[in-house]
C-alpha positions as CSV (number, residue, x, y, z in Angstrom):
1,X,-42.3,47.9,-61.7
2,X,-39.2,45.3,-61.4
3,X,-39.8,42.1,-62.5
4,X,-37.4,39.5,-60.8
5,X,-36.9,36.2,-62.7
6,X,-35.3,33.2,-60.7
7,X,-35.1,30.4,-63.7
8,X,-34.9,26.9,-63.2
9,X,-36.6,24.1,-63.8
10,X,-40.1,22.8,-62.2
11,X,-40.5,19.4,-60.7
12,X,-39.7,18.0,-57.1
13,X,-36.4,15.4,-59.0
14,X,-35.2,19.2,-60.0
15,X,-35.8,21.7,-56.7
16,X,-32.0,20.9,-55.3
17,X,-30.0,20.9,-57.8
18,X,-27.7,23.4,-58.9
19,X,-29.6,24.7,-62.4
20,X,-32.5,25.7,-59.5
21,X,-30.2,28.4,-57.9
22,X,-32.5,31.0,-59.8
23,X,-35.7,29.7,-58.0
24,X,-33.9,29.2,-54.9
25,X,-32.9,32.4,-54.4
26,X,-36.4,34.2,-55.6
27,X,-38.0,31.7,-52.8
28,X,-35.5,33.3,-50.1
29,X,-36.1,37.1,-51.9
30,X,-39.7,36.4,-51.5
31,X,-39.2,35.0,-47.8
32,X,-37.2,37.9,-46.6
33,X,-39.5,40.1,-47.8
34,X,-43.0,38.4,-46.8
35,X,-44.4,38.5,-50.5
36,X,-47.7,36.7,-50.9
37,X,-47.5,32.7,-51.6
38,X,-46.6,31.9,-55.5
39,X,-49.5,30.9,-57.6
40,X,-49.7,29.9,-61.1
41,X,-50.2,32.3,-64.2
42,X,-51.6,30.1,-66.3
43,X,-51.6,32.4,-69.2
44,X,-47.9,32.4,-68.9
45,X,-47.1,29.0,-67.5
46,X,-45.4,30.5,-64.2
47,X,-45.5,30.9,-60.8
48,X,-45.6,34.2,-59.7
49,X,-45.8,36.4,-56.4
50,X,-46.4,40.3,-56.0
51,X,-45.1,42.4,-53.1
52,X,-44.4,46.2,-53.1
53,X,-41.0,47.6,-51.5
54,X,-40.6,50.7,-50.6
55,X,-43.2,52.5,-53.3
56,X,-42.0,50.4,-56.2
57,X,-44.4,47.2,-56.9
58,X,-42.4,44.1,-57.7
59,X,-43.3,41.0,-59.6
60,X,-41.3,37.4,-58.4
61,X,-41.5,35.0,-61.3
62,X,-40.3,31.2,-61.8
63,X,-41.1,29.9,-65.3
64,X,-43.0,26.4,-65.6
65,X,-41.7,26.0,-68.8
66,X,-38.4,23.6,-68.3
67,X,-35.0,26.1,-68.5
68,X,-34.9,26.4,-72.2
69,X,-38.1,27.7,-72.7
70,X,-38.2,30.4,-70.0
71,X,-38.6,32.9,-72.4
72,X,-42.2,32.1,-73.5
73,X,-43.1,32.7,-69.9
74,X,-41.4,36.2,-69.5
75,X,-42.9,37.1,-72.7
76,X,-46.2,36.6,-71.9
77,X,-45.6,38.3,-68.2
78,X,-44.2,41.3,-70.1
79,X,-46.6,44.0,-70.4
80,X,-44.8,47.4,-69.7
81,X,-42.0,47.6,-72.1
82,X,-40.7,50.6,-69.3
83,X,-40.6,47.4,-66.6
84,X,-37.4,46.8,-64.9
85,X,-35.9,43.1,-65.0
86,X,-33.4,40.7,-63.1
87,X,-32.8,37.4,-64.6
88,X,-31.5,35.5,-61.5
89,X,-29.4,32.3,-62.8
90,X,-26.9,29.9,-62.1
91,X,-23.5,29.6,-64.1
92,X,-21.4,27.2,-64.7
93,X,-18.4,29.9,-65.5
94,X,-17.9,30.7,-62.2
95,X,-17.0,28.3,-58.9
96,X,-19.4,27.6,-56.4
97,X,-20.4,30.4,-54.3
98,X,-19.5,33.5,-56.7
99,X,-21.7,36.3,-57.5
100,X,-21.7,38.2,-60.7
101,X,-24.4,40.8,-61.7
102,X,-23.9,42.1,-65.5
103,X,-26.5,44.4,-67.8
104,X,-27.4,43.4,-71.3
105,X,-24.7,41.0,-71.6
106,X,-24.6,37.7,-74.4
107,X,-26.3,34.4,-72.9
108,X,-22.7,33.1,-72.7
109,X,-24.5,29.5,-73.7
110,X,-26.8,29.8,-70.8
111,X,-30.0,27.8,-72.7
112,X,-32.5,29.7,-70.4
113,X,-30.8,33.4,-70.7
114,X,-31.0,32.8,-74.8
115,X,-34.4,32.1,-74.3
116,X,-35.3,34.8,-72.9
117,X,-33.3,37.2,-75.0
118,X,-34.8,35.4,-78.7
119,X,-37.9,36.4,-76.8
120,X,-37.7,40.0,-75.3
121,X,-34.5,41.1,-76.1
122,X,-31.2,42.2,-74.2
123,X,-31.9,46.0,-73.9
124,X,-31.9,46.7,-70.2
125,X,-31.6,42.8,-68.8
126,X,-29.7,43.0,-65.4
127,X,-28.9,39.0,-64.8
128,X,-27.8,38.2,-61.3
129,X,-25.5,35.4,-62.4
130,X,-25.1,32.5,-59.6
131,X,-21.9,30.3,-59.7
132,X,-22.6,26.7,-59.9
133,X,-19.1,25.1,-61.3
134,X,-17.5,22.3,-59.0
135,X,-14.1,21.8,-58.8
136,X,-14.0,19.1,-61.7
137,X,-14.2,20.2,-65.7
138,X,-16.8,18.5,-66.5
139,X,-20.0,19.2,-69.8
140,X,-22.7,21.4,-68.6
141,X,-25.5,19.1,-68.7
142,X,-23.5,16.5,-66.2
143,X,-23.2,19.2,-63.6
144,X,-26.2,21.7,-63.6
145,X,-28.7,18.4,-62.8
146,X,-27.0,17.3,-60.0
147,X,-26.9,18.4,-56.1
148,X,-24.5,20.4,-54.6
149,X,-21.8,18.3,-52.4
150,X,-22.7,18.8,-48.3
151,X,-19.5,21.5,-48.2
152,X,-20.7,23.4,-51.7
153,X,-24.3,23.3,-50.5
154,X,-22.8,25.0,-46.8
155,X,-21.7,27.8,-49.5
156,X,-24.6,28.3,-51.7
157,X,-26.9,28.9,-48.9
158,X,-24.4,31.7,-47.9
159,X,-24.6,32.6,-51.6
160,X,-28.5,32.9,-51.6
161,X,-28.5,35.2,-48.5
162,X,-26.1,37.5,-50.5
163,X,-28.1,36.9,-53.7
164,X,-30.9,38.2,-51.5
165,X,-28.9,41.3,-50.2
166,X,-27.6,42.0,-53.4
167,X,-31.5,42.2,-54.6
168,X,-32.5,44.4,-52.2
169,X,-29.7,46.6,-52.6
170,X,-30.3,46.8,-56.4
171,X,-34.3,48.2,-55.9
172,X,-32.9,50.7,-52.8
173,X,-29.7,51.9,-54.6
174,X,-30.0,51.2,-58.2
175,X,-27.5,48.9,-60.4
176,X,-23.9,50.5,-60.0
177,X,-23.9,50.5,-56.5
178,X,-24.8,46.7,-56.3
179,X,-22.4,46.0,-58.7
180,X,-19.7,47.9,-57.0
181,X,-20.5,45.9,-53.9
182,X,-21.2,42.9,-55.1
183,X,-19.1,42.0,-58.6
């Protein structure tokens, strides 16, 4: 099984902006790939949809939990130890529009990629990393809450339909041949 994790942060003030790019991109995943509708896992505090590709049965998650707890939900959603898993996120290191998929790699400050790694660990994490960063240095917290511009938002819809090729590439082809293509 592969478990693909879009993080982000639940609420309608929160679905567009930029810190969202993880569920935005599991919702287009999901789309693509006419997975059932979400519903909420209570016992974990996220939504979650099931599909199978190929032979391979896949689990779409999006955490409840605000960003900064997302690992509590991935814990509790964690029963084989032998599952695969794709934390899908944005990132505020790279510009608007960049992909970057890394294995076991630090959070690099990333609140809701700590989470998760204080909760399950590192061993094995694939993170499809999103790039979120506007052309202005500016803190974290006063860019990942806000919308993309009407250009940047032209871009990251482009970036979610490669997100989602990039996915589907990964659970045909394996890892190094998505990164190859995609990093």
């Amino acid at each position: 099984m592969t478990i693909i994790i879009g993080l982000g942060n639940p609420g309608e003030q929160y679905k567009k902006t930029r810190h969202n790019v993880g569920f935005m991109v599991v919702d287009a995943f999901a789309e693509k790939n006419n997975f059932l509708d979400f519903k909420l896992n209570k016992k974990s505090n996220a939504l979650v949809s099931e599909g199978v590709i190929g032979e391979e049965k896949i689990l779409l998650v999006k955490p409840q939990t605000f960003m900064n707890e997302s690992g509590s939900a991935v814990r509790a959603l964690l029963k084989n130890k032998e599952s695969k898993i794709v934390v899908v996120h944005d990132d505020i290191d790279l510009p608007v529009g960049k992909i970057k998929i890394v294995k076991e790699r630090g959070s690099a400050g990333h609140k809701g990629v700590e989470s998760i790694i204080n909760n399950i660990g590192n061993e094995g994490l694939t993170r499809l990393r999103i790039g979120i960063a506007s052309d202005k240095k500016t803190k974290a917290l006063s860019v990942v809450l806000k919308d993309f511009s009407l250009k940047e938002q032209e871009t990251i819809d482009e970036t979610i339909k490669k997100a989602v090729e990039a996915l589907d590439m990964f659970l045909a082809e394996g890892l190094e041949k998505t990164m190859n293509k995609f990093n």
